[in-house]
PDB file with SEQRES, HELIX, SHEET and CRYST1 records, atoms N, CA, C and O in Angstrom:
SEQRES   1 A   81  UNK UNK UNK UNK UNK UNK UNK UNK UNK UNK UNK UNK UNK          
SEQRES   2 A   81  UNK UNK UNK UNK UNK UNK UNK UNK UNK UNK UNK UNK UNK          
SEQRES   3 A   81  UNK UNK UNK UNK UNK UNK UNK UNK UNK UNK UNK UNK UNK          
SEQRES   4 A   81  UNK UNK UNK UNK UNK UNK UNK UNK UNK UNK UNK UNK UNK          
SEQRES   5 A   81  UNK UNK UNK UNK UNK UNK UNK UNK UNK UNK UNK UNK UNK          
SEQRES   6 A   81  UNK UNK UNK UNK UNK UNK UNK UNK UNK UNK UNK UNK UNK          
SEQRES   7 A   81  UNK UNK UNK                                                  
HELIX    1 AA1 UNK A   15  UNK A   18  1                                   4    
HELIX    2 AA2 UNK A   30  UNK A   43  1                                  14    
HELIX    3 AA3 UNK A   55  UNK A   76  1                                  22    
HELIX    4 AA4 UNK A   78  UNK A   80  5                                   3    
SHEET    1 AA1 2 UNK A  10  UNK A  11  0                                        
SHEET    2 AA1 2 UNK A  50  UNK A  51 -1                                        
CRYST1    1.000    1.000    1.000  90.00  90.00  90.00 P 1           1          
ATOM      1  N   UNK A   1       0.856  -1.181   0.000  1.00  0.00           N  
ATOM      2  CA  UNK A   1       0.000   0.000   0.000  1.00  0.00           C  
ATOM      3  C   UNK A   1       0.898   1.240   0.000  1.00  0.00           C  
ATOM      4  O   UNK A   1       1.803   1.317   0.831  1.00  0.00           O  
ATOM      5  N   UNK A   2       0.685   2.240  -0.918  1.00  0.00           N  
ATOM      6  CA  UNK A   2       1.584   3.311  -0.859  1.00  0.00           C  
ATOM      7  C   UNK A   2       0.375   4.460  -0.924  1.00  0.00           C  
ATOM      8  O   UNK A   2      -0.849   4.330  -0.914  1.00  0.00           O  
ATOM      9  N   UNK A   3       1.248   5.666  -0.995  1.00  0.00           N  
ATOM     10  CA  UNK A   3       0.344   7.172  -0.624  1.00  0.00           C  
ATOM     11  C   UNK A   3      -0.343   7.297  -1.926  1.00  0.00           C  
ATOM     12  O   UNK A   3      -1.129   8.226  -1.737  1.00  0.00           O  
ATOM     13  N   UNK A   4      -0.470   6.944  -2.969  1.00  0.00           N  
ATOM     14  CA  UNK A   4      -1.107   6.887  -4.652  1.00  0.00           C  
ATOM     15  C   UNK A   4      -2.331   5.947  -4.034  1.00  0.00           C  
ATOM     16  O   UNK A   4      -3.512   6.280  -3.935  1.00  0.00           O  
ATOM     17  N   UNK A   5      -1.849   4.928  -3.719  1.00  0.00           N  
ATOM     18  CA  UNK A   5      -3.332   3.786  -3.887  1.00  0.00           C  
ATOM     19  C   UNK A   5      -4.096   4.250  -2.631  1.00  0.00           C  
ATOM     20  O   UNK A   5      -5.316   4.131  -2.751  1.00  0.00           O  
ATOM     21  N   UNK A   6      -3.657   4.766  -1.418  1.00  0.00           N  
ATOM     22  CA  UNK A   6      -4.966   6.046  -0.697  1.00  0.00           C  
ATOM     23  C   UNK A   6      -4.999   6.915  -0.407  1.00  0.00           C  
ATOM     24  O   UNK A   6      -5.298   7.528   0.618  1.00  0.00           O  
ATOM     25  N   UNK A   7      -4.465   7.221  -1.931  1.00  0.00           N  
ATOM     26  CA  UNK A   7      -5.215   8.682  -2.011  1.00  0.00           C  
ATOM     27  C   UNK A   7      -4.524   9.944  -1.184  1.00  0.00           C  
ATOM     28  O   UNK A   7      -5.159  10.940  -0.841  1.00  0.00           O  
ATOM     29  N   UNK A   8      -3.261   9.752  -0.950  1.00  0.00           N  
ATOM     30  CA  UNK A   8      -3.153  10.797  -0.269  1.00  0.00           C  
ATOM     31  C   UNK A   8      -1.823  12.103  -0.717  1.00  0.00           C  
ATOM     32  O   UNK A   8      -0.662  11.827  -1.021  1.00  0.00           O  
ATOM     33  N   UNK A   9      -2.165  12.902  -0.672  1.00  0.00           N  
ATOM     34  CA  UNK A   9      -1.130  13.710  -1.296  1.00  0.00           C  
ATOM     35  C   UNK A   9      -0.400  13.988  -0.535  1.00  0.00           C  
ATOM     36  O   UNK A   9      -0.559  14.011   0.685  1.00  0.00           O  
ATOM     37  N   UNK A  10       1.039  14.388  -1.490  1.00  0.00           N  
ATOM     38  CA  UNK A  10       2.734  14.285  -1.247  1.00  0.00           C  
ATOM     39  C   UNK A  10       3.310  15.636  -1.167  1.00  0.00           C  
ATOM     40  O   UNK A  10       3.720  15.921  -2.292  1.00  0.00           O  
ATOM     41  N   UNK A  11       3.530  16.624  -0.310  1.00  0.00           N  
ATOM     42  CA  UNK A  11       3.941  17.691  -0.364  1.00  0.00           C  
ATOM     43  C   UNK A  11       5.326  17.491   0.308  1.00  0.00           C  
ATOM     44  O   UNK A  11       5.515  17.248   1.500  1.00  0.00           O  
ATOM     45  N   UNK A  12       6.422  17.661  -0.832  1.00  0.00           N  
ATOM     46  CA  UNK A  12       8.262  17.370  -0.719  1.00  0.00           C  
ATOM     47  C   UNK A  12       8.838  19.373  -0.510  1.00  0.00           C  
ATOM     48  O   UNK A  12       8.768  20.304  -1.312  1.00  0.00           O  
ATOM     49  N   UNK A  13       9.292  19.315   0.734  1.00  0.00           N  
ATOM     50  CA  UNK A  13       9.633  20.837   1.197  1.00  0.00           C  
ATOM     51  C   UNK A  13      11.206  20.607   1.789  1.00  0.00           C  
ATOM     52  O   UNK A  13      11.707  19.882   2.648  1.00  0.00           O  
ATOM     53  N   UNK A  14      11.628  21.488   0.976  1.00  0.00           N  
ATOM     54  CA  UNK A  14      13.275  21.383   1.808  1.00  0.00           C  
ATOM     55  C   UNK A  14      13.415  21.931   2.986  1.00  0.00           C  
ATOM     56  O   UNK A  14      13.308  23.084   3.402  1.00  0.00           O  
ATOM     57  N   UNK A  15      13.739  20.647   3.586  1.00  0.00           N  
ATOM     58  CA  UNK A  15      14.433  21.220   4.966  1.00  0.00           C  
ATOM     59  C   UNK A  15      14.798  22.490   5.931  1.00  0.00           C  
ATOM     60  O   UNK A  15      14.520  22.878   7.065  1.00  0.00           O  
ATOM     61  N   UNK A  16      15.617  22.926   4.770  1.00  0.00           N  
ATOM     62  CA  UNK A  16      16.470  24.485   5.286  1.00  0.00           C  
ATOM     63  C   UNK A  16      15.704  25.262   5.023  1.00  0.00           C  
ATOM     64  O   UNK A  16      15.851  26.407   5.450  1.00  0.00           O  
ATOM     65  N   UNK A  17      14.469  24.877   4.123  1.00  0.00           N  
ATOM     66  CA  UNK A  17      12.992  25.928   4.294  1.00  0.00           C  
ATOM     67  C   UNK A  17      12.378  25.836   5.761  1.00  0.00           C  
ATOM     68  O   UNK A  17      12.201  26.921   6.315  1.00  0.00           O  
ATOM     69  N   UNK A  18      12.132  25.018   6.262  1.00  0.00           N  
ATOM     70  CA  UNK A  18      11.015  24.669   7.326  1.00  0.00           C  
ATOM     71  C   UNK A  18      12.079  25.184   8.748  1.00  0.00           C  
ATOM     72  O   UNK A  18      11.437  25.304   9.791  1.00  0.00           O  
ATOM     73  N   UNK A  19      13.569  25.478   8.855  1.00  0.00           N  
ATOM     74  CA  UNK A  19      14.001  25.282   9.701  1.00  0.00           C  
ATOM     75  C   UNK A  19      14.569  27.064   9.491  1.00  0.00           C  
ATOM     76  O   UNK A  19      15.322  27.574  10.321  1.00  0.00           O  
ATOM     77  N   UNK A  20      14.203  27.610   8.612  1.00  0.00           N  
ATOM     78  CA  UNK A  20      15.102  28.814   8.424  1.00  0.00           C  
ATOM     79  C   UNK A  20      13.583  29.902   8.227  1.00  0.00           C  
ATOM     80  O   UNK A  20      13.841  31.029   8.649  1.00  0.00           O  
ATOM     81  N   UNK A  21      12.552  29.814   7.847  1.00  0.00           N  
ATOM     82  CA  UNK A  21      11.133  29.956   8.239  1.00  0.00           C  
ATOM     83  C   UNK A  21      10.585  29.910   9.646  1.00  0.00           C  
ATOM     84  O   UNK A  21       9.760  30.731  10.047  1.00  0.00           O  
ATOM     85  N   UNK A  22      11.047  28.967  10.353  1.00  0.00           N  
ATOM     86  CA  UNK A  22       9.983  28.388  11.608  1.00  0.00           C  
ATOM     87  C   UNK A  22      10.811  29.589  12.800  1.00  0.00           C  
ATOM     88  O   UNK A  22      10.223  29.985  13.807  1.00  0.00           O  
ATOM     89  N   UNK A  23      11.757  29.879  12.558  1.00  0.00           N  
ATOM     90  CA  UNK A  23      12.505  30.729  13.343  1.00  0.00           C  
ATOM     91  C   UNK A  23      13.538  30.053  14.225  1.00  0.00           C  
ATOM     92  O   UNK A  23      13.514  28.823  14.268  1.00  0.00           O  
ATOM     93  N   UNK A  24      14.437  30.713  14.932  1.00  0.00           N  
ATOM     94  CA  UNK A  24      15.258  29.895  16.333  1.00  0.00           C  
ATOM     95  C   UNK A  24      14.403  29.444  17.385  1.00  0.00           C  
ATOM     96  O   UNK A  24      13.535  29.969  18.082  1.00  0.00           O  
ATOM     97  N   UNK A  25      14.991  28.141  17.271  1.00  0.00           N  
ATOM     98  CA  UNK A  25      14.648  27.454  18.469  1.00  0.00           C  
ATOM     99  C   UNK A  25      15.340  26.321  18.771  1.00  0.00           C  
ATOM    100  O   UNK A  25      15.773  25.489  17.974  1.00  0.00           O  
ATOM    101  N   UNK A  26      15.452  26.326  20.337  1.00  0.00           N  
ATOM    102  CA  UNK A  26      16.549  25.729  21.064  1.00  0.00           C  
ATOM    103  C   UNK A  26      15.766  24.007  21.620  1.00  0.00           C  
ATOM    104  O   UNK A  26      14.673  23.747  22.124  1.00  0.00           O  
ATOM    105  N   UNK A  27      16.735  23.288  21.293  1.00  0.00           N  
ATOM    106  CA  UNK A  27      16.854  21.853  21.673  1.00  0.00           C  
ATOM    107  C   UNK A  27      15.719  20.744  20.559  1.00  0.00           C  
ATOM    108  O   UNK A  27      14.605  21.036  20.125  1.00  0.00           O  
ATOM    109  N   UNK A  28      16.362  19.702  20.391  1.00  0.00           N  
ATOM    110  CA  UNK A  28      16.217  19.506  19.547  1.00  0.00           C  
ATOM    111  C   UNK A  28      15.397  18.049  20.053  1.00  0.00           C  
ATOM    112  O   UNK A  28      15.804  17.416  21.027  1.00  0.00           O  
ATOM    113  N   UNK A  29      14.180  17.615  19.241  1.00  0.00           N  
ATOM    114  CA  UNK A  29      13.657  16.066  19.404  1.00  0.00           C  
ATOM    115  C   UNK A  29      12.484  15.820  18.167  1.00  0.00           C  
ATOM    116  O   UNK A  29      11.867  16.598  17.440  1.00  0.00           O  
ATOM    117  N   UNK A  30      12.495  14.997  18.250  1.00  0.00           N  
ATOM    118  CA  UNK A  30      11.485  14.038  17.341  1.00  0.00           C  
ATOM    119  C   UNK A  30      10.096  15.247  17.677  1.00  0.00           C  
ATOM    120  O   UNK A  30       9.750  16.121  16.882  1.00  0.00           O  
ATOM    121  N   UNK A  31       9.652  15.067  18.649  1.00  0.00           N  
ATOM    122  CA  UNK A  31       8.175  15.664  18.974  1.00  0.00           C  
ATOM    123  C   UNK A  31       8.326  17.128  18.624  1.00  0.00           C  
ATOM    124  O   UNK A  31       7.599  17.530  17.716  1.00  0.00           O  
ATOM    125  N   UNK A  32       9.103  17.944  19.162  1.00  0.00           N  
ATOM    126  CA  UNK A  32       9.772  19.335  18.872  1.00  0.00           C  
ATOM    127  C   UNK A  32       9.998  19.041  17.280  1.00  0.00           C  
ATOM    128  O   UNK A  32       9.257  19.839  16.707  1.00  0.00           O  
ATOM    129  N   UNK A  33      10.382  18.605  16.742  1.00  0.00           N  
ATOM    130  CA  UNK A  33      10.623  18.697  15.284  1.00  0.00           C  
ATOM    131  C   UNK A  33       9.261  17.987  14.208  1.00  0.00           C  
ATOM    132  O   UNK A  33       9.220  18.111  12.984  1.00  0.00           O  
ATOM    133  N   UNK A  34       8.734  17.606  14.651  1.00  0.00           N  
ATOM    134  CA  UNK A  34       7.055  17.155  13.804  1.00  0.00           C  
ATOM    135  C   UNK A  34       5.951  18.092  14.044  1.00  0.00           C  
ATOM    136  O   UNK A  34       4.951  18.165  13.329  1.00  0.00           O  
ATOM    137  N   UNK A  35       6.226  18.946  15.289  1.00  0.00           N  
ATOM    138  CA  UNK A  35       5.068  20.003  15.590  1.00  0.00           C  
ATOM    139  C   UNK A  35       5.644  20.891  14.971  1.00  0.00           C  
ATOM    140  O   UNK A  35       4.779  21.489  14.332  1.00  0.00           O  
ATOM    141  N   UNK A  36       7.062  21.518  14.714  1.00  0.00           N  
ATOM    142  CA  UNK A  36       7.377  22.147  13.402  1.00  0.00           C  
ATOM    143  C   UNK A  36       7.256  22.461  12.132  1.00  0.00           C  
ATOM    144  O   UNK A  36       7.062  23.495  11.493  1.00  0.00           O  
ATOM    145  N   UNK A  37       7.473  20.916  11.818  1.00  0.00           N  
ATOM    146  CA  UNK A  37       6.770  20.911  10.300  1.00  0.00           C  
ATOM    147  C   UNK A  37       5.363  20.808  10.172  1.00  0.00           C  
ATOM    148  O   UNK A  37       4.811  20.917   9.077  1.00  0.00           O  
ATOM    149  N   UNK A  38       4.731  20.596  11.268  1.00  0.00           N  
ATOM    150  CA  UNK A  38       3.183  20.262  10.946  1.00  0.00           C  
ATOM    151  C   UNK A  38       2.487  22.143  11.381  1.00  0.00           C  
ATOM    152  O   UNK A  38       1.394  22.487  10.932  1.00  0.00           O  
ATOM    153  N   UNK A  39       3.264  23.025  12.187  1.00  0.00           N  
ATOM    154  CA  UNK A  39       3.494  24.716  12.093  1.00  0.00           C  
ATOM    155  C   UNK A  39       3.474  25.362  10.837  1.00  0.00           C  
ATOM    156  O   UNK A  39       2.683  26.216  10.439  1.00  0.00           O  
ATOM    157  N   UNK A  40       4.499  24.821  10.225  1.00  0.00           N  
ATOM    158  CA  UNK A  40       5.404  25.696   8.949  1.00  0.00           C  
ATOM    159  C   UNK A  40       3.987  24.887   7.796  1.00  0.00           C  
ATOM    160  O   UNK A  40       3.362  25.706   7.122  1.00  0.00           O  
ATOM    161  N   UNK A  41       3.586  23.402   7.648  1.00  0.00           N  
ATOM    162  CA  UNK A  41       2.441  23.382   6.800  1.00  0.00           C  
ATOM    163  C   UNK A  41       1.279  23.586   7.039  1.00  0.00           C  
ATOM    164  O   UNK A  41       0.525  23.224   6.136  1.00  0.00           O  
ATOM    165  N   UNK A  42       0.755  24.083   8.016  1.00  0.00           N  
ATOM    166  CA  UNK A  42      -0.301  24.800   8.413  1.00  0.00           C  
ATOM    167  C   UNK A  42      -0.263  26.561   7.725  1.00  0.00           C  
ATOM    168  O   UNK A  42      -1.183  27.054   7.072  1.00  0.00           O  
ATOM    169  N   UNK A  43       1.131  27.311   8.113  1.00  0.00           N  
ATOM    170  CA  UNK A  43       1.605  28.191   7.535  1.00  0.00           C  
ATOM    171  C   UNK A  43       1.361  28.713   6.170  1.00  0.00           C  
ATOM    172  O   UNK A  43       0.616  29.638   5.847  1.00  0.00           O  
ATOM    173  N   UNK A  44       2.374  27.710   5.161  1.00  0.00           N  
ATOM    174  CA  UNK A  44       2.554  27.757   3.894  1.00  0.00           C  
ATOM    175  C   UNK A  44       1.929  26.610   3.194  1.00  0.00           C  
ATOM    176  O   UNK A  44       2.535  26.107   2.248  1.00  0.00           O  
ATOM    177  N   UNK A  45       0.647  26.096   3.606  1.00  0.00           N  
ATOM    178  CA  UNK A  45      -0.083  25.725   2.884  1.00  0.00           C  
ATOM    179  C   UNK A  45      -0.334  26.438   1.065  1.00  0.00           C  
ATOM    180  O   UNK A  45       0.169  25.953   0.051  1.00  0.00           O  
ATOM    181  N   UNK A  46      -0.940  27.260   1.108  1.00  0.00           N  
ATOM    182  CA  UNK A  46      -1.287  27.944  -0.020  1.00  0.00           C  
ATOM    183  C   UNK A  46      -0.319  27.888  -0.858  1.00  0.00           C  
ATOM    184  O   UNK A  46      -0.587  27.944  -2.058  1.00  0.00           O  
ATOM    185  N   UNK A  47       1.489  27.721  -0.268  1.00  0.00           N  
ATOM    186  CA  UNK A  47       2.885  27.614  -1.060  1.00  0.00           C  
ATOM    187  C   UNK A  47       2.972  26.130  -1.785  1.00  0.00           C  
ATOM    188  O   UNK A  47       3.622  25.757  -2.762  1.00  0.00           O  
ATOM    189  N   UNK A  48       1.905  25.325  -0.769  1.00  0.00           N  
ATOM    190  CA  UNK A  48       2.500  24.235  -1.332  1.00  0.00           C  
ATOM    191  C   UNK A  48       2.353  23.458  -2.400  1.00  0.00           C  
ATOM    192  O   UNK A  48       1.157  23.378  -2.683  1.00  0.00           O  
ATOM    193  N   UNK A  49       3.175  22.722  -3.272  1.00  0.00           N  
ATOM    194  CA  UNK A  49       3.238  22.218  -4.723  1.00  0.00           C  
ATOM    195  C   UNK A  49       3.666  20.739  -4.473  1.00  0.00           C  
ATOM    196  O   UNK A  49       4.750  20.354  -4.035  1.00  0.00           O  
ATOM    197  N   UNK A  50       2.355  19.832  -4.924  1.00  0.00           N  
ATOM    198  CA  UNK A  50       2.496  18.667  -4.823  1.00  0.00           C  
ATOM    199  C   UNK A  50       2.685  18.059  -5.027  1.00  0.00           C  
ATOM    200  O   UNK A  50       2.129  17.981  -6.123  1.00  0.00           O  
ATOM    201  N   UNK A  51       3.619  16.459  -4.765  1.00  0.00           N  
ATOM    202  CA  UNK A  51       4.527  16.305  -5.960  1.00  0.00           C  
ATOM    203  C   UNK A  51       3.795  14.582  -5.568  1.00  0.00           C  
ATOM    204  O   UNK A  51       3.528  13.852  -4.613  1.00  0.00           O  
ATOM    205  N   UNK A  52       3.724  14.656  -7.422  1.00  0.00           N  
ATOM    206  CA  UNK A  52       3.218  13.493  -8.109  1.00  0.00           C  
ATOM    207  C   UNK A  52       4.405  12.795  -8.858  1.00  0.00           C  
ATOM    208  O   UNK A  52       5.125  13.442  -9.619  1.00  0.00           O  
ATOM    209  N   UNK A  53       4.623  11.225  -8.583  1.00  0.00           N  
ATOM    210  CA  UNK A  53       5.965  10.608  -9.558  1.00  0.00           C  
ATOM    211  C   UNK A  53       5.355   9.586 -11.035  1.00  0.00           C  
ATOM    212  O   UNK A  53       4.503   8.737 -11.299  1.00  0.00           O  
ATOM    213  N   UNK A  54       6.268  10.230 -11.573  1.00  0.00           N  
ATOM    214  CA  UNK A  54       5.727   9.652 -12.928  1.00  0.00           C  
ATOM    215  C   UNK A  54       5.091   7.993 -13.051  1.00  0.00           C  
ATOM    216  O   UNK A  54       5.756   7.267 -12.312  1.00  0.00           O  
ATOM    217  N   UNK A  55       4.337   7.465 -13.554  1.00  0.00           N  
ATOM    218  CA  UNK A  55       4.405   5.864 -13.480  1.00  0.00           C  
ATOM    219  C   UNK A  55       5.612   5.190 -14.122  1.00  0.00           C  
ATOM    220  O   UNK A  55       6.120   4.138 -13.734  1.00  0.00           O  
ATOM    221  N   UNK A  56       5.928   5.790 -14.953  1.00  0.00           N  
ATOM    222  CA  UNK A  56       7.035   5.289 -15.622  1.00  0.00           C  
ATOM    223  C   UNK A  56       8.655   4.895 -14.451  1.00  0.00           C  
ATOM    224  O   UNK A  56       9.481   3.989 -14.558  1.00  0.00           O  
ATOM    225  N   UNK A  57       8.536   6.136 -13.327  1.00  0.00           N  
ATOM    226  CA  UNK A  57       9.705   5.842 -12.751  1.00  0.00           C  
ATOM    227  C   UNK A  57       9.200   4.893 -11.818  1.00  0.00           C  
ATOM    228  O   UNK A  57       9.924   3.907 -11.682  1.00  0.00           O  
ATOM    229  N   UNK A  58       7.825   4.922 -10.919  1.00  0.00           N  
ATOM    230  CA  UNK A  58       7.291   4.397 -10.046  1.00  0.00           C  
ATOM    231  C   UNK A  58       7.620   2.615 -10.424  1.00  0.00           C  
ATOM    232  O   UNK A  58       7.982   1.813  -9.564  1.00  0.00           O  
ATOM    233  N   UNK A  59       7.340   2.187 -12.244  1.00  0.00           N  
ATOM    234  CA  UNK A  59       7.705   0.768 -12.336  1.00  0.00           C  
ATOM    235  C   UNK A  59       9.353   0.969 -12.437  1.00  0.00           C  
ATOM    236  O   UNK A  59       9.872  -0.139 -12.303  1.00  0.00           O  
ATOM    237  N   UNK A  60      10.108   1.757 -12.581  1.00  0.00           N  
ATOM    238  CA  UNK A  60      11.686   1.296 -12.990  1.00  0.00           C  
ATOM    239  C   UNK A  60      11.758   0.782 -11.258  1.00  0.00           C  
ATOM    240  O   UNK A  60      12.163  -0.367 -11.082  1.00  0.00           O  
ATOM    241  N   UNK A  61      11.418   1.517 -10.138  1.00  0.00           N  
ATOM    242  CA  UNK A  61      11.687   1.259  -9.393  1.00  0.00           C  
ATOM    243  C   UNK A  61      11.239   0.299  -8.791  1.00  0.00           C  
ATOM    244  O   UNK A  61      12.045  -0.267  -8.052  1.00  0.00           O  
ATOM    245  N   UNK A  62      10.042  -0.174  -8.846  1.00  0.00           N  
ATOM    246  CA  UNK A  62       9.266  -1.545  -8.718  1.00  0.00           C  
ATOM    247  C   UNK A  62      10.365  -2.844  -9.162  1.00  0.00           C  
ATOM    248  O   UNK A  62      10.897  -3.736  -8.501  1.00  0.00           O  
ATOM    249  N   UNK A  63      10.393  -2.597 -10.103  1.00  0.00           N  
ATOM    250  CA  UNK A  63      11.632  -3.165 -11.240  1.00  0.00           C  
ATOM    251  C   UNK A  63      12.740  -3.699 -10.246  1.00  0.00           C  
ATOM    252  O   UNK A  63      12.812  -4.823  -9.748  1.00  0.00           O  
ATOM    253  N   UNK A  64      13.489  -2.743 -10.100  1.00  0.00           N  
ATOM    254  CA  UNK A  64      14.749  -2.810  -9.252  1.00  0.00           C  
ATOM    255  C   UNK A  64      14.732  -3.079  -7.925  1.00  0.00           C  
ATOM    256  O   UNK A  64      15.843  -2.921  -7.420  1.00  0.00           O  
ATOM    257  N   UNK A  65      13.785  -3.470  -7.078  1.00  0.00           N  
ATOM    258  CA  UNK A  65      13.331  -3.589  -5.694  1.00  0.00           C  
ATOM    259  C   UNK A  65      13.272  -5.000  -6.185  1.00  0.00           C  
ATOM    260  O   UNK A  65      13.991  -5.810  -5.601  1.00  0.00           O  
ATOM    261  N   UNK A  66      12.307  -5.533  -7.456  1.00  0.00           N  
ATOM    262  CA  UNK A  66      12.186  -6.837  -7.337  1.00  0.00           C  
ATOM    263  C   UNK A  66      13.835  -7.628  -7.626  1.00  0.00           C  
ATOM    264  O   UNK A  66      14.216  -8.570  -6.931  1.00  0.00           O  
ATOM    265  N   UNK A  67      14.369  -7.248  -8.356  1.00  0.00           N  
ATOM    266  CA  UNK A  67      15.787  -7.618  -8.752  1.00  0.00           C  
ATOM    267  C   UNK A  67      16.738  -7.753  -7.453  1.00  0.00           C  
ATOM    268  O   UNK A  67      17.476  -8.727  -7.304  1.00  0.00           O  
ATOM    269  N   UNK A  68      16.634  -6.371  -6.245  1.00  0.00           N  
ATOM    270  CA  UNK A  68      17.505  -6.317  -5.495  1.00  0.00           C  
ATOM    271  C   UNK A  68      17.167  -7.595  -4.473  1.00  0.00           C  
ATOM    272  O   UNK A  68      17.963  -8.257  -3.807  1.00  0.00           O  
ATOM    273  N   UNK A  69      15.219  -7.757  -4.613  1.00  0.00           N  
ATOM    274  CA  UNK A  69      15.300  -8.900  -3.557  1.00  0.00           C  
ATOM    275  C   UNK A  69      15.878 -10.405  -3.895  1.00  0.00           C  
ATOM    276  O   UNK A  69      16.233 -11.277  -3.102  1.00  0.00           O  
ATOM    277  N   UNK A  70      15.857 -10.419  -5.265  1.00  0.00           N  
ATOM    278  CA  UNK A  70      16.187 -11.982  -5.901  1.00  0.00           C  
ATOM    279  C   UNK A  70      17.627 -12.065  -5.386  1.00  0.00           C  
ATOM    280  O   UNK A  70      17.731 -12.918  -4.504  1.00  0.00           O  
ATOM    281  N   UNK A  71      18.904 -11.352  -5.714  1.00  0.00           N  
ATOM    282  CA  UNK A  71      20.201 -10.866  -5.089  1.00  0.00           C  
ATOM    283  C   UNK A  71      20.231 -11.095  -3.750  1.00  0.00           C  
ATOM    284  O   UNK A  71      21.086 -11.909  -3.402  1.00  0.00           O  
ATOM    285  N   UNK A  72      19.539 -10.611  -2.871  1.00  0.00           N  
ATOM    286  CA  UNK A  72      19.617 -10.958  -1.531  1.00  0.00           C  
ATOM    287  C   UNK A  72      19.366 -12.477  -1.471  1.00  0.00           C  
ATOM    288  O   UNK A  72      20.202 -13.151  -0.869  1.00  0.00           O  
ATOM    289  N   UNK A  73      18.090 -13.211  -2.143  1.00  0.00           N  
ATOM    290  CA  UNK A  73      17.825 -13.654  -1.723  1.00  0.00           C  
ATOM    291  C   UNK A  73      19.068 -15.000  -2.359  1.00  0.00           C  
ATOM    292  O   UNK A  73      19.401 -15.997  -1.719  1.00  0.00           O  
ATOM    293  N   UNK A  74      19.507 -14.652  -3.629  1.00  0.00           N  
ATOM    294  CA  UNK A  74      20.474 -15.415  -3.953  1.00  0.00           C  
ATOM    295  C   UNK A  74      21.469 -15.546  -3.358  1.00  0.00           C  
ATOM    296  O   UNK A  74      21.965 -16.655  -3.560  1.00  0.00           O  
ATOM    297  N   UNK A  75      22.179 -14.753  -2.509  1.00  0.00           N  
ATOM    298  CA  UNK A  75      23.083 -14.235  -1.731  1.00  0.00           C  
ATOM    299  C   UNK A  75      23.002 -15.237  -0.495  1.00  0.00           C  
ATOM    300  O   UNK A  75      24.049 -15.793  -0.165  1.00  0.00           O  
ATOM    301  N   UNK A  76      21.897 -15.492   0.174  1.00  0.00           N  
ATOM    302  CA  UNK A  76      21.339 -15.923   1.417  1.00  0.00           C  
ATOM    303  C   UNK A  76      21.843 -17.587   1.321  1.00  0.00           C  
ATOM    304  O   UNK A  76      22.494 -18.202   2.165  1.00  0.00           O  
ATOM    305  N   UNK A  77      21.216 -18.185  -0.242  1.00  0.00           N  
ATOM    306  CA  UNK A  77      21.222 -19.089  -0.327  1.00  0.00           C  
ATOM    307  C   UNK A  77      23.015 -19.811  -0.366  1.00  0.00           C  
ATOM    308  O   UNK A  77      23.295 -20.930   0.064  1.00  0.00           O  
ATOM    309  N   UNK A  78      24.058 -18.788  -1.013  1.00  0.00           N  
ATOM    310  CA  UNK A  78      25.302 -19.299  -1.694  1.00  0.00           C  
ATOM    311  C   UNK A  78      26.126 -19.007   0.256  1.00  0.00           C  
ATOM    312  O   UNK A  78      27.095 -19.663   0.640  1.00  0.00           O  
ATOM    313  N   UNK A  79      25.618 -18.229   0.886  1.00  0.00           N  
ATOM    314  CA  UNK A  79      26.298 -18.075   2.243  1.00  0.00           C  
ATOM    315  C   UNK A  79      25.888 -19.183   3.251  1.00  0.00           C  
ATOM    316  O   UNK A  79      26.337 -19.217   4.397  1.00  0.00           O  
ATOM    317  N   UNK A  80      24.872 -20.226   2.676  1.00  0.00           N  
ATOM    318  CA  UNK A  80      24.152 -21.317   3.667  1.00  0.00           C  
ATOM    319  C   UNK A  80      24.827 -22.762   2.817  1.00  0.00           C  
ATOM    320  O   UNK A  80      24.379 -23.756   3.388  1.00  0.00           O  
ATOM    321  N   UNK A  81      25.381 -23.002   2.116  1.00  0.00           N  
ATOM    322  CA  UNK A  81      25.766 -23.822   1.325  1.00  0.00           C  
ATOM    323  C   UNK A  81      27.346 -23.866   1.635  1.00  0.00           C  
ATOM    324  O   UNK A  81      28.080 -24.619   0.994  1.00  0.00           O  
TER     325      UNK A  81                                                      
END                                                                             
């Protein structure tokens, strides 16, 4: 299941945007840093441009995921032998 099959849209924002925008602020964590970005897209909603991946790359990469697992899995087999 990926973000295409429900439906959900992909908004890709650089970093040194969300962190150079949101202003200074001191100490750093997981929770402190998701209420940030979920700040800055509340914010710049109206900025944001949503990014859709071609099907064409979506199968190269399908493609190559299936290849990399056969490799592993060939791999698994020649290290048990």
């Amino acid at each position: 299941m990926n973000c295409r099959d429900l439906e959900i849209d992909l908004w890709i924002e650089n970093p040194v945007q969300i962190k150079f925008r949101s202003g200074m602020q001191r100490g750093k964590s997981d929770k402190l840093d998701a209420r940030k970005i979920a700040i800055y897209a509340q914010r710049f909603e109206d900025q944001a441009r949503l990014f859709s991946m071609p099907e064409e790359a979506i199968q190269g990469l399908k493609q190559l995921v299936s290849e990399r697992d056969m490799l592993v899995c060939d791999r698994a087999k020649y290290k048990g032998s």
